[in-house]
VOGU-3710 file (C-alpha; in Angstrom, 3 decimals, decimal comma):
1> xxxxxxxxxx> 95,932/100,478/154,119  96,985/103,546/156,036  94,215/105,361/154,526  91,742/102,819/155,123  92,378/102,271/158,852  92,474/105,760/159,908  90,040/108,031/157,536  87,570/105,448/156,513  84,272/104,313/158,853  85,036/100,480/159,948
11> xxxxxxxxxx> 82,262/99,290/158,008  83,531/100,959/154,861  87,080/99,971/155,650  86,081/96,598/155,906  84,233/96,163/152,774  87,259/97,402/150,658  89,272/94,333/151,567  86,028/92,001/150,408  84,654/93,259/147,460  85,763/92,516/143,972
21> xxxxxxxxxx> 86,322/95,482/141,734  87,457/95,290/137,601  89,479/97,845/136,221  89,292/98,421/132,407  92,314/99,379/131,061  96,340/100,157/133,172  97,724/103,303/130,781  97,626/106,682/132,040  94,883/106,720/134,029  94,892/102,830/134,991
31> xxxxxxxxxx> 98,343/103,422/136,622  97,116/105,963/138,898  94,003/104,250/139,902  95,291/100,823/140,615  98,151/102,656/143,085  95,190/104,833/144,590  92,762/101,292/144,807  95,674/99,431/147,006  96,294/102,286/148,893  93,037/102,869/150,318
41> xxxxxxxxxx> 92,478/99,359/151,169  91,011/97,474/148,331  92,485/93,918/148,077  90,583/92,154/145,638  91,264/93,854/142,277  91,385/92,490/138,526  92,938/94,597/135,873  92,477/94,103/132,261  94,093/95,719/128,997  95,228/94,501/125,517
51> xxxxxxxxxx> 98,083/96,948/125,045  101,991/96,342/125,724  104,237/98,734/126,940  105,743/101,648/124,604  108,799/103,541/124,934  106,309/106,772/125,186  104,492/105,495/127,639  107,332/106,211/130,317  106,912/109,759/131,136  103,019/109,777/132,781
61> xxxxxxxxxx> 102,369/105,834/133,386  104,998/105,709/136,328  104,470/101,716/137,235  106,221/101,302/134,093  109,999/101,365/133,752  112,188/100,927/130,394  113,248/97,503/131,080  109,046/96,698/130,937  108,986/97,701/127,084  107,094/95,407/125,363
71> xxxxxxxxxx> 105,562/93,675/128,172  101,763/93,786/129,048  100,911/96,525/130,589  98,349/94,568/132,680  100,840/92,139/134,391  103,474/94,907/134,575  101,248/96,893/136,638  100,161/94,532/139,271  103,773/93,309/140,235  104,493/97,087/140,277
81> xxxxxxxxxx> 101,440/97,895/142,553  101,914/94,830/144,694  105,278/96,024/145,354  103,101/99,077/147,451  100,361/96,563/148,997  101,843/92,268/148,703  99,126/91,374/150,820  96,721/92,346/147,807  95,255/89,775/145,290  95,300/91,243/141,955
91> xxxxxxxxxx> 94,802/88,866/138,504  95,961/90,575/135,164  94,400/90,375/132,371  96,250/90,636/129,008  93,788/90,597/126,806  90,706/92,569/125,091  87,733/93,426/127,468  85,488/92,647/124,269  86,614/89,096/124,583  83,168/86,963/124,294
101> xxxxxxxxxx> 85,310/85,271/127,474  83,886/88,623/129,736  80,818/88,452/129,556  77,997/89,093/131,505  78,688/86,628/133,926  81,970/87,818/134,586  81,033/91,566/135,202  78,627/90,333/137,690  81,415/88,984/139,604  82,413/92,607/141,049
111> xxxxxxxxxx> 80,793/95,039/142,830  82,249/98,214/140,638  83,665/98,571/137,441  86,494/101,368/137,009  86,290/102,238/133,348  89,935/103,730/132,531  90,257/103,656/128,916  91,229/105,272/125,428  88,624/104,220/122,755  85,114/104,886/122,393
121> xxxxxxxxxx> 84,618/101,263/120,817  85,791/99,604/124,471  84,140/101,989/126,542  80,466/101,477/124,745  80,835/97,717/125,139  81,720/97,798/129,101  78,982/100,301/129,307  76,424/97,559/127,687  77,905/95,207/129,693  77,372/96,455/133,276
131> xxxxxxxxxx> 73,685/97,700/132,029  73,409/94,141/131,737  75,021/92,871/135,096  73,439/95,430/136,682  76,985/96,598/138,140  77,900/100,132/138,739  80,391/101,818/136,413  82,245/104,610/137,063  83,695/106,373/133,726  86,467/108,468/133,258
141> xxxxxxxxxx> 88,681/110,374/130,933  91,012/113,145/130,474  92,451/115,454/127,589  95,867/117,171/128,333  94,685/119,202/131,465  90,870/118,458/130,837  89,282/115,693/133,145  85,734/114,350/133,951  84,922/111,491/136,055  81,073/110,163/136,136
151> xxxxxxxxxx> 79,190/107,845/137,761  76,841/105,251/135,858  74,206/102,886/137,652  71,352/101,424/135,610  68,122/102,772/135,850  69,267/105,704/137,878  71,414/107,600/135,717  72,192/108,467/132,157  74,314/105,510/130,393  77,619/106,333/128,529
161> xxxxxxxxxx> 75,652/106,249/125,275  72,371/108,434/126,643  73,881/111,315/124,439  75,362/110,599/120,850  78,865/111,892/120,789  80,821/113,007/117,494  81,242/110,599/114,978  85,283/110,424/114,171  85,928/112,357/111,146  86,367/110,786/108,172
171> xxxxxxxxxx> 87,698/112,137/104,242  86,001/111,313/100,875  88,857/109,222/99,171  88,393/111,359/95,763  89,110/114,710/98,270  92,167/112,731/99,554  93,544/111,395/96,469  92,829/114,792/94,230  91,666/117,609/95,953  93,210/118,150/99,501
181> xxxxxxxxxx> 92,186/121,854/100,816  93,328/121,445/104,210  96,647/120,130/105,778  94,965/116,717/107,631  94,136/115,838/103,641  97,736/115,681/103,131  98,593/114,164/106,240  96,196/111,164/105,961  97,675/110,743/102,141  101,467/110,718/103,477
191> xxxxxxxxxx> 100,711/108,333/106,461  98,284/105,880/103,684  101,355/106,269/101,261  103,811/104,481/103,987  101,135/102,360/105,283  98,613/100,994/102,470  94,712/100,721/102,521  93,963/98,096/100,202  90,663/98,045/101,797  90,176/101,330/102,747
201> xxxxxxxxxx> 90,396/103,109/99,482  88,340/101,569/96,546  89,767/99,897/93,567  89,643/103,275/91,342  87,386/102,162/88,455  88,210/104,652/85,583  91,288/105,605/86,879  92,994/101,900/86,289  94,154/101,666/83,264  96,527/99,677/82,442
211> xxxxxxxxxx> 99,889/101,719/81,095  103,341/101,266/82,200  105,767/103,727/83,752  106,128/106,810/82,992  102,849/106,769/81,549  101,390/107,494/85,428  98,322/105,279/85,949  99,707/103,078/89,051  100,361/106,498/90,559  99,367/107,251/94,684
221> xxxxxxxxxx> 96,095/108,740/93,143  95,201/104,657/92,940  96,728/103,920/96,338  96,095/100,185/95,449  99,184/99,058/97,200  101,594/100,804/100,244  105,548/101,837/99,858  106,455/100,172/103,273  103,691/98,918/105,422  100,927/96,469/106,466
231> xxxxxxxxxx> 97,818/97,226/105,719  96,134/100,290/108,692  93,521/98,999/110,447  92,318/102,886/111,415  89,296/104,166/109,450  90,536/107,766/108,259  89,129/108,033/104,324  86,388/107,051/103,780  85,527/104,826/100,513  84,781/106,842/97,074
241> xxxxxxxxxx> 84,318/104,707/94,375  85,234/107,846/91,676  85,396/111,287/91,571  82,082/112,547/90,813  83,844/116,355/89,764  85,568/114,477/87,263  83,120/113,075/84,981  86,190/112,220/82,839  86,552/109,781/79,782  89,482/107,557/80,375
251> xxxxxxxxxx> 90,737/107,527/77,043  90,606/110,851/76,107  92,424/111,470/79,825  95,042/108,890/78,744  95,549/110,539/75,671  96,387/113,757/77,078  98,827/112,213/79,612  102,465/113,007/79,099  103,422/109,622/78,424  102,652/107,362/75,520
261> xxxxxxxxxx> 101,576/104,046/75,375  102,934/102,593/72,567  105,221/100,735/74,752  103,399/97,005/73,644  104,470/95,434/76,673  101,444/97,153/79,092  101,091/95,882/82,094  99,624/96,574/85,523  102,258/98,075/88,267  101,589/99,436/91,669
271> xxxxxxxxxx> 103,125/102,454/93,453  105,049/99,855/95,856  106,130/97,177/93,022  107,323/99,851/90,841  109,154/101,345/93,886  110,659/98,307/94,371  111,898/97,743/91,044  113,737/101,614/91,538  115,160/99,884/94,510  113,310/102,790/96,314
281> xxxxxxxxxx> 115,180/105,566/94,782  114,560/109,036/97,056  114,475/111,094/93,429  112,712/108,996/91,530  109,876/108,347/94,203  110,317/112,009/94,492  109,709/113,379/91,253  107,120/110,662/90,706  104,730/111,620/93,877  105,416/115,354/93,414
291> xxxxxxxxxx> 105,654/116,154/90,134  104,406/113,398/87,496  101,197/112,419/89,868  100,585/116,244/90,029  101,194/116,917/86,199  98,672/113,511/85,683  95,981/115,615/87,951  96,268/118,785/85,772  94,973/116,935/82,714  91,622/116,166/84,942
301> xxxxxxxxxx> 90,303/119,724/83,633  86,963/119,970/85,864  89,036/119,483/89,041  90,454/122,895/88,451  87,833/125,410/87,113  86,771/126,777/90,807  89,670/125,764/92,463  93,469/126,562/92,695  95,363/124,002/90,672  98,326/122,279/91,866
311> xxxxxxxxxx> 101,985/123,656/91,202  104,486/120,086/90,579  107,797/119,786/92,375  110,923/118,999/90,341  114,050/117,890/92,692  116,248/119,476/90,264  114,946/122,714/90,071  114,577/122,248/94,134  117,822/121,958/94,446  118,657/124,578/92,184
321> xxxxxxxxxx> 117,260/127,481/94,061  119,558/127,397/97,107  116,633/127,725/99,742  117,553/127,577/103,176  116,763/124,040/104,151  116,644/124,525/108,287  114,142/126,531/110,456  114,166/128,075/113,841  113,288/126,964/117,496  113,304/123,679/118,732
331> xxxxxxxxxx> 113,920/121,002/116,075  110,852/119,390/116,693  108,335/123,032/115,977  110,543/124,116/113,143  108,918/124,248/109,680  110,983/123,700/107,098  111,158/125,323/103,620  110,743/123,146/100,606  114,423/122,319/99,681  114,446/121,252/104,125
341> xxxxxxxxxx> 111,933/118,726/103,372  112,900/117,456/100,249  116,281/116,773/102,307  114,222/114,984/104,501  112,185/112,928/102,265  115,421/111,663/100,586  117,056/110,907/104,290  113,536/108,883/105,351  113,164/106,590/102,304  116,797/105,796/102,432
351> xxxxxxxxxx> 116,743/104,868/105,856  113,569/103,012/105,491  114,996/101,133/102,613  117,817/100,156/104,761  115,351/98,678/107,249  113,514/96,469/104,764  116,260/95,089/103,376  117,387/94,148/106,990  114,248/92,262/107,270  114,430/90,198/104,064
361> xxxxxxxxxx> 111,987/89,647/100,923  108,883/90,308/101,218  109,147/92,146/104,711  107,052/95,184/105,479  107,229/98,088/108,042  104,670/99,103/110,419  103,874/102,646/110,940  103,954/104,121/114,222  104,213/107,855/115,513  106,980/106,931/117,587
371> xxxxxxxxxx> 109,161/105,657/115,022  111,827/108,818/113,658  112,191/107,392/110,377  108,391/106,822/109,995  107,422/110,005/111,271  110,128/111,934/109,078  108,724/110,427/105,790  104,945/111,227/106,929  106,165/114,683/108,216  108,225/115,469/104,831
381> xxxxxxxxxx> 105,564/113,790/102,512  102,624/115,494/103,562  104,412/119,000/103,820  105,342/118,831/100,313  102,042/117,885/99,127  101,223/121,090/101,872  103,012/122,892/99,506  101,970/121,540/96,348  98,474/122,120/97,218  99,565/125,889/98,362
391> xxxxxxxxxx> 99,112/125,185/101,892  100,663/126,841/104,899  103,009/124,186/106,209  103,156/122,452/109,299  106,047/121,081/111,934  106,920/118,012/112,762  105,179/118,172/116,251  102,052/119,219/114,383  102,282/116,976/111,704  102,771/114,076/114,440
401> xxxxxxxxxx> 99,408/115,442/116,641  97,344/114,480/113,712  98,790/111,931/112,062  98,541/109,890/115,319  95,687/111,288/116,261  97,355/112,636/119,778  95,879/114,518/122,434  98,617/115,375/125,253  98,705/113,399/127,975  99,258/115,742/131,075
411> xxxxxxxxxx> 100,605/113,059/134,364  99,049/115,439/137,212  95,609/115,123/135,152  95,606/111,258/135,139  96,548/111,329/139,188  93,910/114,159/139,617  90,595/112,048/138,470  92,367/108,666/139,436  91,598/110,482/143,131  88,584/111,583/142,092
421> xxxxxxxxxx> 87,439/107,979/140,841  88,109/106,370/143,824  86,201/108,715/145,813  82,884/108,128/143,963  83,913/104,364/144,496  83,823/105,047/147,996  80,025/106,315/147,463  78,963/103,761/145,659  80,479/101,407/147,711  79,102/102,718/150,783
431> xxxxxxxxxx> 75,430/103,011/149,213  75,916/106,591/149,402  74,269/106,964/145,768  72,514/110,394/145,793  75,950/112,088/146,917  77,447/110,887/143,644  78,438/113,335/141,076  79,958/114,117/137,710  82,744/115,736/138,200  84,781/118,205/136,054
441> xxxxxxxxxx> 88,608/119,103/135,995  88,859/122,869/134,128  92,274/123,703/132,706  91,354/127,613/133,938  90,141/128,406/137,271  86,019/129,723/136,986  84,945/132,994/138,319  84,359/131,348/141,839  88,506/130,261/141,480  87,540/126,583/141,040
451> xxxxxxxxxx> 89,230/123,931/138,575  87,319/121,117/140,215  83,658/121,240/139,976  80,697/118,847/140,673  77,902/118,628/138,469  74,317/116,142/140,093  73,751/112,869/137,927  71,394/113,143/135,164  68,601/110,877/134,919  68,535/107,882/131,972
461> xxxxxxxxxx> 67,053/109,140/128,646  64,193/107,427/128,073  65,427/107,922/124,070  68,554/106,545/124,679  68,954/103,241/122,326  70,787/101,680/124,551  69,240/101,817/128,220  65,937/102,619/127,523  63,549/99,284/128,363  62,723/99,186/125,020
471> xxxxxxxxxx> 65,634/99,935/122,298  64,494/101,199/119,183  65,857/103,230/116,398  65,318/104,146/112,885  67,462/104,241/110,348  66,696/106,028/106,770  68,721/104,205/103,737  68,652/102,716/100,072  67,564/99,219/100,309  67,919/99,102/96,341
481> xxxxxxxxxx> 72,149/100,129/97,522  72,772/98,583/101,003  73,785/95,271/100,957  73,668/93,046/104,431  77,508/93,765/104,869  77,212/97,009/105,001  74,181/96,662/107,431  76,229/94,913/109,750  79,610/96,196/109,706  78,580/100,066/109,517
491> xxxxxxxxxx> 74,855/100,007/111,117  74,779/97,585/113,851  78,740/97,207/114,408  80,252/100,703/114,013  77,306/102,765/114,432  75,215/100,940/117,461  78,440/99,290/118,804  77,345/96,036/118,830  80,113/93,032/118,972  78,436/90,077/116,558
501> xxxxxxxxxx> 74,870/90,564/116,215  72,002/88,150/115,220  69,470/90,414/112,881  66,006/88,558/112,146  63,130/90,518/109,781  60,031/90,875/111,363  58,335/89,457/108,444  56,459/87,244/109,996  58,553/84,342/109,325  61,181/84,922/111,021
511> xxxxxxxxxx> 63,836/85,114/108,343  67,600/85,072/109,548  69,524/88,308/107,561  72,591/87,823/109,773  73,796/85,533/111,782  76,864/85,520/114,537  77,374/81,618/113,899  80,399/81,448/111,193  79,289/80,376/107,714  75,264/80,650/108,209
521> xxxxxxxxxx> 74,551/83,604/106,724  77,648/84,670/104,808  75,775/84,101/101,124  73,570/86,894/102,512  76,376/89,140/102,432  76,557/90,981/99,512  73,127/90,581/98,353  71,407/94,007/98,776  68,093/94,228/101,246  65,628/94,400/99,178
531> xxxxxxxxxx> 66,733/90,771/97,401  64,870/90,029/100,963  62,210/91,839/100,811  63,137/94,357/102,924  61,545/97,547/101,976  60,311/101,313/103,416  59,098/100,776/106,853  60,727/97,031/107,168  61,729/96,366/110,978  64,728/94,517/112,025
541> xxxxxxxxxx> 65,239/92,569/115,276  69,127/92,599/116,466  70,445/90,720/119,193  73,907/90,962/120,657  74,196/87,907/123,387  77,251/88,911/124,384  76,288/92,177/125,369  72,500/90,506/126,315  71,387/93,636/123,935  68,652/93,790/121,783
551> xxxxxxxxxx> 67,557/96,726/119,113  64,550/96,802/117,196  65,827/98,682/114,438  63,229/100,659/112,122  63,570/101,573/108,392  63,389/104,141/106,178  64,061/103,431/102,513  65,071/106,653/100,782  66,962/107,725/97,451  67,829/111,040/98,353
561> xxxxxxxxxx> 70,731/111,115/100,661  73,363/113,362/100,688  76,307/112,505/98,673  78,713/110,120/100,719  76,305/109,573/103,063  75,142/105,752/103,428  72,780/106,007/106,151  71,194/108,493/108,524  70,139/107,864/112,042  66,475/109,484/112,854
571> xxxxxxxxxx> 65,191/107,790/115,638  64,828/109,605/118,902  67,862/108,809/120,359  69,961/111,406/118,077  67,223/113,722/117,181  66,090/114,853/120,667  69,583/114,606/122,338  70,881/118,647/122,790  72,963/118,837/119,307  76,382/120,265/119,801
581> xxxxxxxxxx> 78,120/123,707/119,039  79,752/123,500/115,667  83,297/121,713/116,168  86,512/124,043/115,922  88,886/121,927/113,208  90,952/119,937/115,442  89,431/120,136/119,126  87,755/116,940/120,228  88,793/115,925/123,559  88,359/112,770/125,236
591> xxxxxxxxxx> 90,469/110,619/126,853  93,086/109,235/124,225  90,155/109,105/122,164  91,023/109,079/118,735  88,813/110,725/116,961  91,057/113,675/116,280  94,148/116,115/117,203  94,617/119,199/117,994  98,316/120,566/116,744  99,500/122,956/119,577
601> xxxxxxxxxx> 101,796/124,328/117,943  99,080/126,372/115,736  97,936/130,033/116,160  94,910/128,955/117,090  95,913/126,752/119,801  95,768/129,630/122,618  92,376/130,856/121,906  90,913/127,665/122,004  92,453/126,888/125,404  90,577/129,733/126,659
611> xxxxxxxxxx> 87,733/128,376/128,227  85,494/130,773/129,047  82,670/129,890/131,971  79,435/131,177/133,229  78,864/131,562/136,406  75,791/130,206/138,157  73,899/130,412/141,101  72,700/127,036/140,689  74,561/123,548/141,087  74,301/122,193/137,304
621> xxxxxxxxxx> 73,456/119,032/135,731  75,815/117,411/133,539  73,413/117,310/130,715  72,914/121,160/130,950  76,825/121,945/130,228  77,732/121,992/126,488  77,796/119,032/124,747  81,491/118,852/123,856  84,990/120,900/124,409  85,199/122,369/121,314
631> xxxxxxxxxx> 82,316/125,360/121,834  83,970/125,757/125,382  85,710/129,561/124,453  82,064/130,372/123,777  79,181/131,298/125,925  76,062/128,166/127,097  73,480/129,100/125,667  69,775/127,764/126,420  68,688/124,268/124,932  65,759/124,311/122,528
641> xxxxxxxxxx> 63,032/123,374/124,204  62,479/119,963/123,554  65,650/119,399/125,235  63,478/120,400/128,622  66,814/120,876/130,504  67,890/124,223/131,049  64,782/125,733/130,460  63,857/126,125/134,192  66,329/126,209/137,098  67,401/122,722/139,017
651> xxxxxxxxxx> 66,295/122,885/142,616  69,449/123,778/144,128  71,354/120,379/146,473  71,420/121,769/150,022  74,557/119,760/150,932  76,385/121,622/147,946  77,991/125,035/149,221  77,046/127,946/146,768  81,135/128,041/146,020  80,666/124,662/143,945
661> xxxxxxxx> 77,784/125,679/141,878  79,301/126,417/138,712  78,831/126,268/134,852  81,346/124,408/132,866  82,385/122,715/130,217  81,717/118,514/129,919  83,815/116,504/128,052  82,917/113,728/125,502
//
């Protein structure tokens, strides 16, 4: 209010008490904001987010406190802001922003949205959403001391989706269950092992065959059932329904298995009922994930002829060799030798076990990062599969980065574009358009000595699938293959971010594929497209009312796509967007977006923090810096030229001092 009355015009201090503004999402960034919004004078303020409070949420979202664990972050934060401003009205939200309850009408309640969130899923949907109010959105996001605030008005700028942005990486099952050549394989196996994926990983075909234990069949290589958890809801192997490599017969592989069968009582068992019936025994799940799995997946011959074959672990012999079992440095960074996390694993499952059998039959464990006994059985699992696989092991920081997909949240960088956020409110508010910018927060200072630095709004992309007048994309698969599920959970859903489309055929009868009414359409579902006619050059109409989208979606049927590839994208949209630099393993940045990690405790961690930046003499547009983070330690270099952007120089802004005009680095 201080603010308000004494560095703000009347007019503009007067409208911040009357207008209505939404804020999506109250973590790191939302905390900030909402203190900054009541502070300068707004009064009318709704705040929305799904999420409750966690214990590691206390030491950057400072509205929280430890007695608020548990509790919605939403209605926490408004009692804790009104305790700065009571004269403010602020309604909490606990809830999902992709409620059908928010639609459009309720965006066009507000004058601004205030995008503050952690998930590109959310953030797609709220940009649809005030495209279709017609309400100014101001996006944000941060990655440890990496920031970039933007401003998004339709028809006048680029939309959040004008430029594609990296798909989150996914693993070929078969690579995950056999063949892991790089530490994240092992960490998405150890976190799957606690957690389950009945859905996630396919029912193995050859590989289930029905033998009982130790004849190793219901081994992790099936992954059909969890030790521990609930089933994981995140989307980090990708289906395989074999190993192609393999090409193996499944009785000859049986017959070469260590075990016999001539036990006549053969039944099915999983990983977690035969756990179970060991009462969860640390040696014998031990020797069975480490050594018998390992021995099964030398007798799969073809898997080894150009690669390194596994060595098996024997907690015996471990024990046997007197290793040191403790490292150096902080507990936390230390990497343990072999005999350190076989201590480790053995400690975990015990403690583990103790906790189901506190909860009763049938009770399961959830994973989460934050839990010590969770993370210590992920941490020791994967590094001895690390080491199994003759892999350079990893600590349990590191280990943690990826497994939950962390990027460090750095306080001072949430309070830094919180500032900056309201500022370009105050533009927009004050119709003061043409002086909004993108603005970028560098970890390193450029040549000119500047960490903040302002970039002019790009105009929309007429390609853009999303905000051009017309939507339309095309999309090259197997009709023969694809069946409407697929179409709808991975094409329209995952891929174009829809919420629950409508899809008709333009076939000139107006046949419903898929409908968002439950129960009309679900026989369609695993019929494939062409059972409909659909064929090369077919054209789909898909409506999302919720988002008041629609996508005229144009295919291509082909039988020669790559191998675990479904579908490709070749409309205009991706094609003529500037592609980005090759990725550095592990360096995606966005805010809280998780799409990957990068460990910081690795040797590589220091040169990729080295952002290297060009100067200019020119103030640049935000579609002429690089596409994404992870090329930042490397020089821009020039678009192709059908990306027409930095092919000539922008007309320098006169109101920009030559001081600002810098190259940088833009954040996805």
């Amino acid at each position: 209010q201080a603010i308000s009355r004494t560095s703000l015009r009347k007019e503009l201090a007067d409208s911040l008490s009357s207008c209505r503004v939404l804020v999506v999402g109250a973590g790191g960034i939302g905390c900030e904001l909402l203190k900054n919004l009541v502070l300068t004078g707004f009064k009318n303020i709704e705040v929305i987010d799904l999420d409750t409070i966690d214990v590691s949420n206390l030491n950057r979202q400072f509205l929280f406190q430890k007695k608020h664990v548990g509790k919605s972050k939403a209605q926490v934060a408004k009692e804790s802001v009104l305790r700065f401003c009571p004269s403010a009205n602020i309604t909490a939200y606990h809830d999902s922003i992709m409620n059908p309850d928010y639609n459009v009408e309720f965006f066009r309640n507000f004058q601004l949205v205030m995008n503050a969130l952690d998930n590109r899923a959310a953030r797609n949907h709220v940009n649809r959403m005030c495209l279709a109010a017609d309400i100014p959105l101001i996006e944000s996001g941060t990655a440890g001391y990496l920031g970039q605030v933007t401003v998004i008005k339709k028809g006048q700028t680029e939309c959040y989706e004008c430029q594609p942005k990296p798909t989150q990486k996914t693993f070929p099952g078969c690579t995950i269950r056999n063949t892991p050549s790089e530490p994240i394989h092992c960490i998405v196996w150890a976190k799957y092992l606690f957690n389950g994926c009945t859905d996630d990983i396919p029912k193995p075909g050859p590989y289930e065959i029905n033998f009982t234990y130790p004849q190793i069949v219901f081994f992790v290589l099936i992954f059909q059932n969890q030790l521990f958890g609930e089933e994981d809801a995140d989307q980090e192997v990708s289906p395989d329904t074999a190993d192609p490599e393999v090409a193996w017969n499944p009785a000859d592989a049986a017959a070469r298995a260590t075990a016999s069968n001539k036990d006549g009582d053969i039944k099915r068992v999983s990983t977690k009922e035969w756990a179970r019936s060991t009462g969860y025994d640390p040696v014998k799940l031990f020797n069975k994930l480490f050594k018998d799995d390992i021995m099964y997946l030398l007798t799969m011959d073809k898997l080894w002829k150009k690669r390194k074959a596994p060595l098996p672990l024997d907690w015996t012999e471990i024990h046997q060799l007197g290793e040191e079992a403790f490292g150096t440095g902080l507990k936390d960074q230390q990497v343990l030798g072999v005999q350190g996390y076989a201590q480790l694993f053995h400690r975990s499952v015990e403690t583990l076990r103790s906790q189901l059998i506190e909860k009763g039959e049938g009770a399961e464990l959830v994973w989460d990062k934050d839990d010590p006994p969770a993370m210590d059985f992920v941490t020791a699992a994967a590094n001895l599969r690390m080491n199994v696989f003759s892999m350079n092991m990893k600590s349990r920081f590191d280990v943690k980065s990826m497994a939950g997909n962390i990027i460090p949240a750095i306080a001072t960088t949430n309070a830094v574009i919180a500032g900056l956020i309201v500022l370009e409110a105050l533009k927009t508010l004050n119709s003061d358009f043409d002086q909004c910018r993108t603005i970028f927060l560098n970890k390193q200072p450029n040549p000119r000595k500047k960490l903040l630095v302002p970039c002019a709004l790009d105009p929309p992309n007429p390609n853009c699938y999303v905000c051009a007048s017309k939507p339309e994309v095309t999309v090259k698969l197997n009709v023969h293959k694809t069946i409407v599920q697929a179409l709808q959970d991975k094409i329209l859903k995952e891929k174009f971010g829809m919420v629950a489309p409508d899809v008709q055929i333009e076939d000139g009868k107006g046949t419903i594929l898929i409908s968002s009414e439950e129960g009309e359409t679900e026989a369609n579902n695993n019929k494939f497209l062409s059972d409909f006619g659909i064929r090369n050059g077919s054209r789909l109409q898909a409506d999302d009312f919720l988002q008041d989208y629609t996508l005229l979606v144009n295919l291509i049927h082909s039988e020669e796509l790559e191998k675990d590839v479904e579908f490709e994208v070749v409309g205009d949209a991706p094609d003529k967007a500037p592609a980005p630099s090759v990725p550095e393993e592990g360096k995606n940045i966005a805010n809280g977006n998780k799409d990957s990690a990068q460990p910081s405790t690795s040797s590589k961690a220091a040169e990729d923090d080295d952002v290297l930046i060009v100067d200019s003499d020119e103030e640049p547009s935000s579609s002429t810096m690089e596409a994404s983070p992870e090329s930042s330690n490397r020089k821009r270099k020039h678009h192709d030229a059908d990306t027409d952007a930095t092919a000539s120089k922008r007309k320098r802004l006169d109101q920009q001092p030559a001081d600002d005009d810098e190259d940088i680095i833009a954040l996805d």
